[in-house]
C-alpha positions as CSV (number, residue, x, y, z in Angstrom):
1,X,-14.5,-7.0,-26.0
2,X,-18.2,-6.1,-26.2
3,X,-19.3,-9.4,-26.9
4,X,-17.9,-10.5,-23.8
5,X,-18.2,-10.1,-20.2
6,X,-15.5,-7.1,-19.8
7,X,-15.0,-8.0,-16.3
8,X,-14.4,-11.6,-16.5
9,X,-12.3,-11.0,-19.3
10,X,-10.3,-7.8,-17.8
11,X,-9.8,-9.2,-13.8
12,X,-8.3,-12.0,-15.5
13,X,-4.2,-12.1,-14.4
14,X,-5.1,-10.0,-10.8
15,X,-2.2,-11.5,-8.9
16,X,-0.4,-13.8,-11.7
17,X,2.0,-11.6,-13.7
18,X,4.2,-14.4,-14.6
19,X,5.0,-18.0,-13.4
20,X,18.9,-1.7,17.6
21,X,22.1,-1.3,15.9
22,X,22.7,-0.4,11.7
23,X,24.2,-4.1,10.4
24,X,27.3,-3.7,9.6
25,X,29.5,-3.7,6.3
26,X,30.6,-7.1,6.8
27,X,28.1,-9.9,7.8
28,X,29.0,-12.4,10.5
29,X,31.6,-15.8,10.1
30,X,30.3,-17.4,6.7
31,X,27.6,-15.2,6.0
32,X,27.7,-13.1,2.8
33,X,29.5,-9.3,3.4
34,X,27.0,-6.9,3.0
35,X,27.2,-2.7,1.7
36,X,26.4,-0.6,4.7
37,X,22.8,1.9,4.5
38,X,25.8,4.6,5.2
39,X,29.0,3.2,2.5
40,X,30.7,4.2,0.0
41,X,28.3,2.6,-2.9
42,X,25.1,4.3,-1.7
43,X,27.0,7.8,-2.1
44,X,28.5,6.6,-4.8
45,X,25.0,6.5,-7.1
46,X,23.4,9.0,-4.6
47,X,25.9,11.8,-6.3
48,X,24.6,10.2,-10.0
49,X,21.1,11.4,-9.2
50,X,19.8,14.6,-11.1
51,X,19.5,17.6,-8.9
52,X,17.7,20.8,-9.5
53,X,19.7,22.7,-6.8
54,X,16.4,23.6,-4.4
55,X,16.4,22.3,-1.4
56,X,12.7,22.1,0.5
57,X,13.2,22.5,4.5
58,X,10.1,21.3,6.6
59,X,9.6,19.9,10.1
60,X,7.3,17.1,10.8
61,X,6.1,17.3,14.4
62,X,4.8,13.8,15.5
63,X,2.9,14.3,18.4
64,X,-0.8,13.5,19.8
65,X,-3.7,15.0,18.3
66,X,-7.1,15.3,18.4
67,X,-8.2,15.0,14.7
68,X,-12.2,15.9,13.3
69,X,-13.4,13.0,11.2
70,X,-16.4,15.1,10.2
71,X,-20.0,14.8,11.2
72,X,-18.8,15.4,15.0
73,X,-16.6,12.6,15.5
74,X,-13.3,13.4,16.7
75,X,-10.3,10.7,17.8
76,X,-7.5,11.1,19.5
77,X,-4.6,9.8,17.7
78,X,-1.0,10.8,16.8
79,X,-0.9,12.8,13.6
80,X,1.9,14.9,12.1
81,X,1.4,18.8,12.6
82,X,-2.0,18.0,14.7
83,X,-4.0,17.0,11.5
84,X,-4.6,13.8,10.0
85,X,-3.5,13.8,6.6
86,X,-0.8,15.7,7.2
87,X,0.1,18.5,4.8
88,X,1.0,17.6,1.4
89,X,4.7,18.1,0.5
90,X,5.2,19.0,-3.2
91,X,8.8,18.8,-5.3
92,X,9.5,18.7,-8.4
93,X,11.5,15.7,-9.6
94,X,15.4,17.0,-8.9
95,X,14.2,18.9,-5.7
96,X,16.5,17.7,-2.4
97,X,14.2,17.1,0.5
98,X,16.2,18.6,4.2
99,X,12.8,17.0,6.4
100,X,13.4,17.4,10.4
101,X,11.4,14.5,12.3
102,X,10.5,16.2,15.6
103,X,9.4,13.0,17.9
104,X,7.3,14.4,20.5
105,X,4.8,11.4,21.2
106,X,3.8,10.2,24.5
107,X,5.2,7.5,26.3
108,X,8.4,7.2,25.1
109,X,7.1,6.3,22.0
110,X,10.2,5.8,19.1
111,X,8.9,6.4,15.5
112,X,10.7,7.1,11.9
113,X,9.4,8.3,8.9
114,X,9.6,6.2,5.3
115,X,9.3,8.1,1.9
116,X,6.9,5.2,0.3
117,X,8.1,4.5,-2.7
118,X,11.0,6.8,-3.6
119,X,14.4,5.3,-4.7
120,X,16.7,7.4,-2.3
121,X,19.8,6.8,-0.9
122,X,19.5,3.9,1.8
123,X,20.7,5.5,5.2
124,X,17.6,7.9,4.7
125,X,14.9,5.4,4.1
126,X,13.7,5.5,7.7
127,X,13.3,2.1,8.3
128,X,14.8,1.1,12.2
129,X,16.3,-0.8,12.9
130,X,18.0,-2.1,9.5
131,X,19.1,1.7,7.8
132,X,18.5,4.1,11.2
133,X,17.6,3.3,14.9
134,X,14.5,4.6,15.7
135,X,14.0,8.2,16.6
136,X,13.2,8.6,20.7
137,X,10.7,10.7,22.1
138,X,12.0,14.3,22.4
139,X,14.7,13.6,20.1
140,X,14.6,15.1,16.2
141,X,16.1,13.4,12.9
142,X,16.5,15.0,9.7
143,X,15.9,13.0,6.4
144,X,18.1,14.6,3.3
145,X,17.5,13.5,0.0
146,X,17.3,14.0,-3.8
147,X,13.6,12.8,-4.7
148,X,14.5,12.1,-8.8
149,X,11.6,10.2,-9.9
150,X,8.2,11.8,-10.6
151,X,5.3,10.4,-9.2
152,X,2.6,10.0,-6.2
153,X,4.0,8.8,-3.3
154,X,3.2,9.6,0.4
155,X,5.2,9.0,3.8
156,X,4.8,7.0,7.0
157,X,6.5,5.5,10.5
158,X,7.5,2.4,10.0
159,X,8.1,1.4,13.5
160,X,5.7,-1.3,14.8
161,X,1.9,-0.9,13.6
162,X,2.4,2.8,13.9
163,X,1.2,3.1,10.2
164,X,-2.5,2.6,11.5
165,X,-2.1,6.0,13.1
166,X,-2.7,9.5,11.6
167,X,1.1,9.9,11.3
168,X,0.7,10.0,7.1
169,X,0.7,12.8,4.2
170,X,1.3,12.8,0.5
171,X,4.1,13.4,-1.1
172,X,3.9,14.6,-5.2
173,X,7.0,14.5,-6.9
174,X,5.9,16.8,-10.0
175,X,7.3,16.1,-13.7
176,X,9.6,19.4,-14.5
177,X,7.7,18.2,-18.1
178,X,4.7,16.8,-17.5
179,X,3.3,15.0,-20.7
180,X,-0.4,15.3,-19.5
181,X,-2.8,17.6,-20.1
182,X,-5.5,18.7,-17.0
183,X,-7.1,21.6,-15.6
184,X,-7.8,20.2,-12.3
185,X,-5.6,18.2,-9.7
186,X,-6.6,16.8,-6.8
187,X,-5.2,14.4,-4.2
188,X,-7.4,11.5,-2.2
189,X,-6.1,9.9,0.6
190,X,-8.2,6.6,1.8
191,X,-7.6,5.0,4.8
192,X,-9.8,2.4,7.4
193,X,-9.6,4.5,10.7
194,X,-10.0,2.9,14.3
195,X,-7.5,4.6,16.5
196,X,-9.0,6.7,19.3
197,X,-12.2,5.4,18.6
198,X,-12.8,1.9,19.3
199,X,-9.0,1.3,20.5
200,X,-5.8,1.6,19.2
201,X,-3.0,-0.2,16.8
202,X,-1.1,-1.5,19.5
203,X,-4.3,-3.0,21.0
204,X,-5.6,-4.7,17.8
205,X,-2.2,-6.4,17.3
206,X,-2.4,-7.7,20.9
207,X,-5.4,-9.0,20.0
208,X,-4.9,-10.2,16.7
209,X,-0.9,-11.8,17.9
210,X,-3.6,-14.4,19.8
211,X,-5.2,-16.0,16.0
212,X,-7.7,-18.2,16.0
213,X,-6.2,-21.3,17.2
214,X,-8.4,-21.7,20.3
215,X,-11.9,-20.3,18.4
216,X,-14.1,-23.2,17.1
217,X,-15.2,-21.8,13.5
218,X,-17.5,-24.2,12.7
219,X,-14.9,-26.4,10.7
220,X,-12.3,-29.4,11.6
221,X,-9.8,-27.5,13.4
222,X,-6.9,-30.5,12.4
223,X,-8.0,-29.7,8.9
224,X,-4.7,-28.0,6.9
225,X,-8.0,-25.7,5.1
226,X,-8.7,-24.5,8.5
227,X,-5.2,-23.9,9.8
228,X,-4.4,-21.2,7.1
229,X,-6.3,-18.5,7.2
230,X,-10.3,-17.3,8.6
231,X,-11.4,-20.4,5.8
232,X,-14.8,-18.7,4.9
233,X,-15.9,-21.3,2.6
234,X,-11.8,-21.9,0.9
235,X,-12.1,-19.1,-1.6
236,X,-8.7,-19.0,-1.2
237,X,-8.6,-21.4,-4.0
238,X,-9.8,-19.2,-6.6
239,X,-8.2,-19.5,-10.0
240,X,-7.9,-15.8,-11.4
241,X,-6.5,-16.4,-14.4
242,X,-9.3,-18.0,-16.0
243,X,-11.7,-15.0,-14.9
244,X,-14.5,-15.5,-12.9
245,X,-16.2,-18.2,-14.5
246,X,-19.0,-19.8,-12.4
247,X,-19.5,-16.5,-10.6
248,X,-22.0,-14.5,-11.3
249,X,-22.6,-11.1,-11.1
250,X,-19.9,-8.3,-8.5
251,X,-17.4,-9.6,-6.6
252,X,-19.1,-9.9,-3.0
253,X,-19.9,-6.8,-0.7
254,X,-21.8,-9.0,1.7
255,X,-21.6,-7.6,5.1
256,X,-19.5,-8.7,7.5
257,X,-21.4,-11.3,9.9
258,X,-21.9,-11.1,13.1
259,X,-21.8,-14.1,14.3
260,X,-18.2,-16.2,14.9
261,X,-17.0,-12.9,16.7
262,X,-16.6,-14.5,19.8
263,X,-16.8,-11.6,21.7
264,X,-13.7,-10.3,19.9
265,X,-12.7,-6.4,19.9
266,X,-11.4,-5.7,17.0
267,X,-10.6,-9.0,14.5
268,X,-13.4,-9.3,11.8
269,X,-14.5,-12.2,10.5
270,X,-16.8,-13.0,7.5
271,X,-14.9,-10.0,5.2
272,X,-15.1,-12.2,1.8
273,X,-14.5,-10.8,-1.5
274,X,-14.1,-13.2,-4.4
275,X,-12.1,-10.4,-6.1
276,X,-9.2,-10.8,-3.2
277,X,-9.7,-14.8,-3.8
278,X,-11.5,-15.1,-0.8
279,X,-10.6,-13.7,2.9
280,X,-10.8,-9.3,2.5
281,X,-8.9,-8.8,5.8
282,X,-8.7,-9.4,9.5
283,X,-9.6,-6.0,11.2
284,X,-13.1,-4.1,12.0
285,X,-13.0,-0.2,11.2
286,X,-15.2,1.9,12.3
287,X,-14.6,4.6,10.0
288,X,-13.2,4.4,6.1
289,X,-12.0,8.0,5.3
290,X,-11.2,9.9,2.2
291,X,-9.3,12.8,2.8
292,X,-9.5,12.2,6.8
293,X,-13.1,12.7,6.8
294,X,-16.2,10.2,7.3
295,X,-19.1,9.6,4.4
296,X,-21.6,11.6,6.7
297,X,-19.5,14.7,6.1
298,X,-17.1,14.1,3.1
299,X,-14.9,16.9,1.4
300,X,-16.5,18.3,-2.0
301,X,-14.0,19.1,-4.4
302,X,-15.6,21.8,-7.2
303,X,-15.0,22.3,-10.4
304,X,-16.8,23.5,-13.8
305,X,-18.3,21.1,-15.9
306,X,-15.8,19.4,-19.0
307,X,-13.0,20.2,-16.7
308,X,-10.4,17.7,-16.8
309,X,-9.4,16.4,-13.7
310,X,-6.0,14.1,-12.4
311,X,-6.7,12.1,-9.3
312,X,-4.1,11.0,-7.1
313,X,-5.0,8.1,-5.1
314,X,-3.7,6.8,-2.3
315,X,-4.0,3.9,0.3
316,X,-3.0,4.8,3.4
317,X,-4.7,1.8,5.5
318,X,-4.0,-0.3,7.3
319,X,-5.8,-3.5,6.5
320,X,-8.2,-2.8,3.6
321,X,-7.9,-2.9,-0.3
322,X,-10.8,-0.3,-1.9
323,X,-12.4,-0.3,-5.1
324,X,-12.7,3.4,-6.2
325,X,-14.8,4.7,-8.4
326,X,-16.8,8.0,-9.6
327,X,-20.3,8.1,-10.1
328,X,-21.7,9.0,-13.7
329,X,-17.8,8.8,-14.9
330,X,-15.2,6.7,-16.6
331,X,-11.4,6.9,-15.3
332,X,-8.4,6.5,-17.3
333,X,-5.4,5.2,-15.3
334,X,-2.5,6.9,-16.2
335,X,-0.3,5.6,-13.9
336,X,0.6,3.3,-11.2
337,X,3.0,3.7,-8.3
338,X,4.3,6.9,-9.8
339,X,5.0,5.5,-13.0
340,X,3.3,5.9,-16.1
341,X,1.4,3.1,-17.7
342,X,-0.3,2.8,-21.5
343,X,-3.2,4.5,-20.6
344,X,-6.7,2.1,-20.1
345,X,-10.5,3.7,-19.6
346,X,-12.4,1.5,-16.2
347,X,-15.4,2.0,-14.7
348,X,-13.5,1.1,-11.2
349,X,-9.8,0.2,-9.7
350,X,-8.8,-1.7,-7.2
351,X,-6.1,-0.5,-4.9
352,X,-4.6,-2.3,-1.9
353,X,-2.6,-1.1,1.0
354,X,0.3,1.3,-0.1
355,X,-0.6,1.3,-3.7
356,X,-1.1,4.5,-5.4
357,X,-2.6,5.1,-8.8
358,X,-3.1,8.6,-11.0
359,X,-6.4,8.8,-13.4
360,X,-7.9,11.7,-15.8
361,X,-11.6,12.5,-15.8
362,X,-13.5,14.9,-17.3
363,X,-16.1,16.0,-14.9
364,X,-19.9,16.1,-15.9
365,X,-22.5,18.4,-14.7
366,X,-24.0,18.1,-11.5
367,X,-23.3,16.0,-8.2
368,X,-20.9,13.2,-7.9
369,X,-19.6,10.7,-5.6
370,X,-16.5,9.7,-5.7
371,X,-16.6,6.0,-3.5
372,X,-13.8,4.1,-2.3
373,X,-15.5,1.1,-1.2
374,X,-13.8,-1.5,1.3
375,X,-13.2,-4.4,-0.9
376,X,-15.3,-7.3,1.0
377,X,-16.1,-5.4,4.4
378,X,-19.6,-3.9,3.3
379,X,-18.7,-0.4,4.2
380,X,-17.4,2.8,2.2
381,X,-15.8,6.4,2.4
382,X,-16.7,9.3,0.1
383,X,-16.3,12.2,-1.0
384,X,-18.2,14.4,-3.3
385,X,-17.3,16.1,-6.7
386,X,-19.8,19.2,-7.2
387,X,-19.9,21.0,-10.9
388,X,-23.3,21.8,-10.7
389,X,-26.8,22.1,-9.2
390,X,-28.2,18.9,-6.9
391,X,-28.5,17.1,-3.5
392,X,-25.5,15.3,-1.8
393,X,-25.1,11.8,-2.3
394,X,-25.7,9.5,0.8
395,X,-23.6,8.2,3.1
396,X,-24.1,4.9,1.5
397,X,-24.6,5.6,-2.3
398,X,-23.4,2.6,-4.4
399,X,-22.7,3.9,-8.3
400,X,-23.1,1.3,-10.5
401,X,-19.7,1.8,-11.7
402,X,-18.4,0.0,-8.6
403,X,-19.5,-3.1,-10.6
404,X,-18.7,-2.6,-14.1
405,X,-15.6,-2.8,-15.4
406,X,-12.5,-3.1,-13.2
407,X,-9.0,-4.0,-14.4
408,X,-6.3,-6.0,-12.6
409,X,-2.8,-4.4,-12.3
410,X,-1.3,-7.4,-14.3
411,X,-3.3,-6.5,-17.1
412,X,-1.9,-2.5,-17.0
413,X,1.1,-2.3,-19.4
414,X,4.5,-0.2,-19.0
415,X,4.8,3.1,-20.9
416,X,7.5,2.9,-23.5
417,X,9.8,5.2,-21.9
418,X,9.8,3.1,-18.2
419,X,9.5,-0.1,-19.9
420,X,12.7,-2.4,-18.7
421,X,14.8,-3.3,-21.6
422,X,14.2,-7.1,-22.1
423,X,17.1,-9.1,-19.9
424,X,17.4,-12.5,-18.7
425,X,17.5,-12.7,-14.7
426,X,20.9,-12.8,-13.4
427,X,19.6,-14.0,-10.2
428,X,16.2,-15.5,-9.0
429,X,14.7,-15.6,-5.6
430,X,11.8,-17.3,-4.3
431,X,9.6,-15.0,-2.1
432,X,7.4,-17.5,0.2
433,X,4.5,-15.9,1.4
434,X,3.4,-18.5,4.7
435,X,1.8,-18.0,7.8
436,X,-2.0,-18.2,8.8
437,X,-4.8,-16.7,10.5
438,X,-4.5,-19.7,13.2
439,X,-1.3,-18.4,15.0
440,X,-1.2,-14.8,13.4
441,X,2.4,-16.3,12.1
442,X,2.9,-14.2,8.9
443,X,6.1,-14.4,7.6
444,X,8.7,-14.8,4.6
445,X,9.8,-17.9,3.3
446,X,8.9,-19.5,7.0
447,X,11.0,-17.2,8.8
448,X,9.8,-14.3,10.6
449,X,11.6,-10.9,10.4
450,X,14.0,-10.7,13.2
451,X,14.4,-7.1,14.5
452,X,17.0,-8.0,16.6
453,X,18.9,-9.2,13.6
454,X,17.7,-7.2,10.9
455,X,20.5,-8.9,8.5
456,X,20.5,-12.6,9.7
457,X,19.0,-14.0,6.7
458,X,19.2,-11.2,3.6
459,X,17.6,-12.0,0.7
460,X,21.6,-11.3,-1.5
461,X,21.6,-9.2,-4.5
462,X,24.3,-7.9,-6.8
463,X,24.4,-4.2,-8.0
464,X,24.3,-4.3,-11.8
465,X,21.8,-7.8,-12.0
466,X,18.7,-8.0,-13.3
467,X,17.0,-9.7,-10.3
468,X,13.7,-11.8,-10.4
469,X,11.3,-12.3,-7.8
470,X,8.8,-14.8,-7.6
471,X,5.8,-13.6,-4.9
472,X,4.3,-17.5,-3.8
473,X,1.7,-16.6,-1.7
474,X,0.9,-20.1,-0.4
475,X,-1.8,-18.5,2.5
476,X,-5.0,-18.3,2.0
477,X,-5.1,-14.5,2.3
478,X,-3.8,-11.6,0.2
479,X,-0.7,-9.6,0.6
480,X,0.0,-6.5,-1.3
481,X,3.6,-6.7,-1.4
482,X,6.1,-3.7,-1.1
483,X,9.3,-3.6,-1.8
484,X,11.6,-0.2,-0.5
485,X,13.7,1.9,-2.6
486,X,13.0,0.1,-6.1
487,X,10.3,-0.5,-8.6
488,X,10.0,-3.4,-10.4
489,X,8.2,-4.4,-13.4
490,X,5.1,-7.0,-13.2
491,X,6.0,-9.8,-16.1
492,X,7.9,-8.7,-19.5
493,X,6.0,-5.7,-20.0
494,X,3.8,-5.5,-17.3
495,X,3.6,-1.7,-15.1
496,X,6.3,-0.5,-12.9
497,X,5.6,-0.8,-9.5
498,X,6.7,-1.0,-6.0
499,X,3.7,-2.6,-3.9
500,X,1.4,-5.2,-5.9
501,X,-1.3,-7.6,-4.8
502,X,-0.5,-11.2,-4.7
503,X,-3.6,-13.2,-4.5
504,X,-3.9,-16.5,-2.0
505,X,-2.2,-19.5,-3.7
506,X,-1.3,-17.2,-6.5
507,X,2.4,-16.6,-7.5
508,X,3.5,-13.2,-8.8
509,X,7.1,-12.5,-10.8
510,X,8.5,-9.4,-10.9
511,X,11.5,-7.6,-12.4
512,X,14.1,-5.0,-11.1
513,X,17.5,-3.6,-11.6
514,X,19.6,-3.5,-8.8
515,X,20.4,-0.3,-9.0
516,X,20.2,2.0,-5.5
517,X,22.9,-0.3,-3.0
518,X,21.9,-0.8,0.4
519,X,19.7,-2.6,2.7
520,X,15.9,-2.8,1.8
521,X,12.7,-4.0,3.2
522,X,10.7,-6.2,1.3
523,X,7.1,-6.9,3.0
524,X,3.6,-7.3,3.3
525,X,2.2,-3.5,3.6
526,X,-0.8,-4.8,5.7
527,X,0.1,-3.1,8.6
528,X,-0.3,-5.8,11.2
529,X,1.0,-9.4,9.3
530,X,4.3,-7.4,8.6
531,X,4.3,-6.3,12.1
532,X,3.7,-9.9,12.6
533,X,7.0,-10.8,10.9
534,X,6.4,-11.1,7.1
535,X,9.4,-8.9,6.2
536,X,12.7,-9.7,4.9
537,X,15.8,-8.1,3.8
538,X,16.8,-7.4,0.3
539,X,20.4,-6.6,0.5
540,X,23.1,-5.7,-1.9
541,X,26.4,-7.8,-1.4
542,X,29.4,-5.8,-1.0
């Protein structure tokens, strides 16, 4: 590996593992019957889950807040318990959760919360209108369920682009018998901030819902290249799997230009990062925050020098994949998405929307930053790890690790013990990523969630089957892709996951057992193209 370009050689395979009412029990005339979020089945294997007998009763008050960023900036937003990330909620794995959703937003407002990436029973995974309707204003909602699996995992609305709001906190499902060894743990939440600053969600989707289709960019507008996607030059074309042959040195961190804004609010153009094959994302942040505060005044963690340290990281954004990194260090990833992987020493990680990842580090002496930079959009958060004597790092520091070695997720493999017994596919489904930047038209295999109609068009499974997804991301943008209440496995032996970046013209295959019956969202976990319809329904036939 020395004698070769390490990050040629490991970013090859990012994005190419492999080639309002609850619907009903029984689809519609010819359409396939389909188990209920509340039946029989989802009790059924809920009662199979191991239980540890506690039971953790909390109330989550979503209300409107005005949250400190640090360095004097304050924005009003709506946050959970008037702070922005909320309080971390700690189980360990057998714990039942009894969480009481107190709605109290403004204008009527209707929000749920989702338990991102936990495998519980379907009626709780807080997803209106397809397993709950949506909780109203004034109204409360308890969630109760067995959280089984250890991990990281974190929770959010998921009603319209509420997700871009402070309405997020961790949630750390601790291992009863954790195999690691650490002295230290800490938790980073990253997120790209806007709300109550320069506008809110609500108002960049208006915006964004409009796409490009009336803005002259500089190329043939009847051109297909310039109907699918912002087009900054076609890196959407990329091919990954050969490494980055042709293109030298980091993966862009150009700024953002100026120009071709058209006097627009909030969508950014110029965002490139060959590391994302091409376009980095659509919307302009004011802010990127680690821990809810802004690079002028980050958190400092402390510790004593040769400690050994677990990170949890976290991607809470809403339209922005960071490359993390830690000045002066190396990071081993221990796991992904809660699960453990074979563990793999980087310099940096890449980690898109809804992604989590878990590293060790054993802290030097001194002053560190630890830099989550947005991938393409020439901006960063921070915070600071402190173990010793010397100065703060700036605002804008850039360690050198941000370029060295990064690995792709692809390239993580499965630790023995979550590995997925080797099985042909009982059933295969093509996952169609389309849409464009042109008519903000994201959606699945062509067709555009329906919310009226949550279950018009399920994507079928069986319980019992090995099922096979093939992610074809024919866009010319990224998508990390999320899948509720299951985690599959990237390629034969790839890491167990539940969200995973699937690179423009790229196709992605991944593996689950169907397993936890019930009616599940599958979607792009950029906040505002699965607003925009690219959802669909995985659902178990009954």
């Amino acid at each position: 590996m020395n004698s070769m370009n390490r990050r040629s050689v490991l970013l090859t395979g990012l994005g190419v593992a492999g080639a309002g009412a609850l619907a009903a029990c029984s689809g519609s005339a010819g359409a396939p019957a389909l188990i209920s979020p509340s039946g029989s089945a989802v009790a059924t294997t809920d009662k199979k889950r191991t239980r540890s007998g506690r039971t953790h009763e909390l109330t989550l008050t979503a209300a409107s807040a005005k949250v400190d960023l640090g360095g004097g900036i304050t924005a009003s937003t709506w946050a959970f318990s008037g702070r922005t990330p909320g309080k971390e909620l700690r189980v360990s794995a057998g714990d039942a959760l009894a969480a009481t959703l107190s709605n109290q937003l403004p204008g009527r407002a209707t929000t749920s919360v989702h338990w991102h990436g936990i495998a519980l029973r379907n009626d709780m995974d807080g997803v209106p209108p397809a397993t709950q309707t949506a909780v109203r204003a004034g109204r409360n909602f308890t969630y109760r369920f067995t959280a089984d699996t250890p991990g990281t995992y974190f929770f959010h609305p998921h009603v319209g682009a509420q997700l871009d709001r402070g309405l997020y906190a961790p949630l750390i499902v601790e291992d009863p018998k954790e195999p690691l060894s650490y002295d230290e743990e800490w938790v980073v939440v990253l997120d790209d901030w806007l709300d109550g600053v320069t506008g809110t969600p609500d108002e960049v989707f208006a915006e964004l819902r409009h796409g490009m289709g009336g803005m002259h960019m500089g190329n043939d507008s009847s051109s297909p290249s310039s109907s699918s996607g912002h087009d900054m030059g076609d890196m959407g074309g990329m091919d990954m799997s050969g490494g980055m042959d042709g293109m030298n040195g980091s993966p862009s961190t150009s700024a953002p230009s100026s120009g071709g804004d058209m006097g627009m609010k909030f969508m950014l153009m110029g965002a490139q990062s060959p590391l994302l094959g091409g376009d980095a994302g659509d919307v302009k942040y004011p802010y990127h925050l680690v821990n809810g505060r802004v690079p002028a005044d980050p958190q400092v963690f402390s510790a004593k020098p040769g400690k050994r340290v677990r990170l949890r990281l976290i991607n809470a954004g809403g339209d922005t994949a960071y490359r993390v990194a830690l000045g002066g260090h190396q990071l081993t990833i221990t796991h992904t998405d809660g699960f453990p992987v074979r563990h793999q020493q980087v310099d940096a990680l890449l980690i898109g929307m809804g992604e989590r990842y878990d590293v060790l580090v054993t802290l030097g002496d001194g002053v560190f930053p630890l830099v989550a930079l947005a991938e393409g959009k020439n901006a960063t958060g921070l915070a600071v790890i402190r173990t010793g004597s010397g100065s703060t790092p700036t605002a804008t520091v850039h360690p050198k690790e941000l370029d060295g070695m990064l690995i792709a997720a692809a390239q993580l493999r499965a630790a023995d013990d979550v590995r997925l017994a080797s099985k042909k596919a009982d059933r295969v489904h093509r996952i169609e990523l389309t849409g464009s930047m042109m008519t903000y038209n994201w959606a699945i295999n062509g067709r555009r969630f329906d919310m009226n109609s949550p279950a018009a068009h399920p994507i079928t499974v069986e319980e019992g089957q090995r099922v096979r997804l093939d992610f074809v991301n024919t866009t010319t943008m990224w998508h990390p892709m999320h899948l509720h209440g299951h985690t599959y496995q990237l390629g034969a032996d790839g890491p167990r996951k539940d969200t995973t970046i699937v690179l423009p013209k790229k196709t992605v295959s991944v593996f689950f057992d169907a397993d936890n019956p019930g009616q599940w969202m599958l979607h792009c976990h950029n906040a505002y193209h699965g607003e925009a319809g690219m959802m669909a329904l995985v659902a178990y036939q009954g």
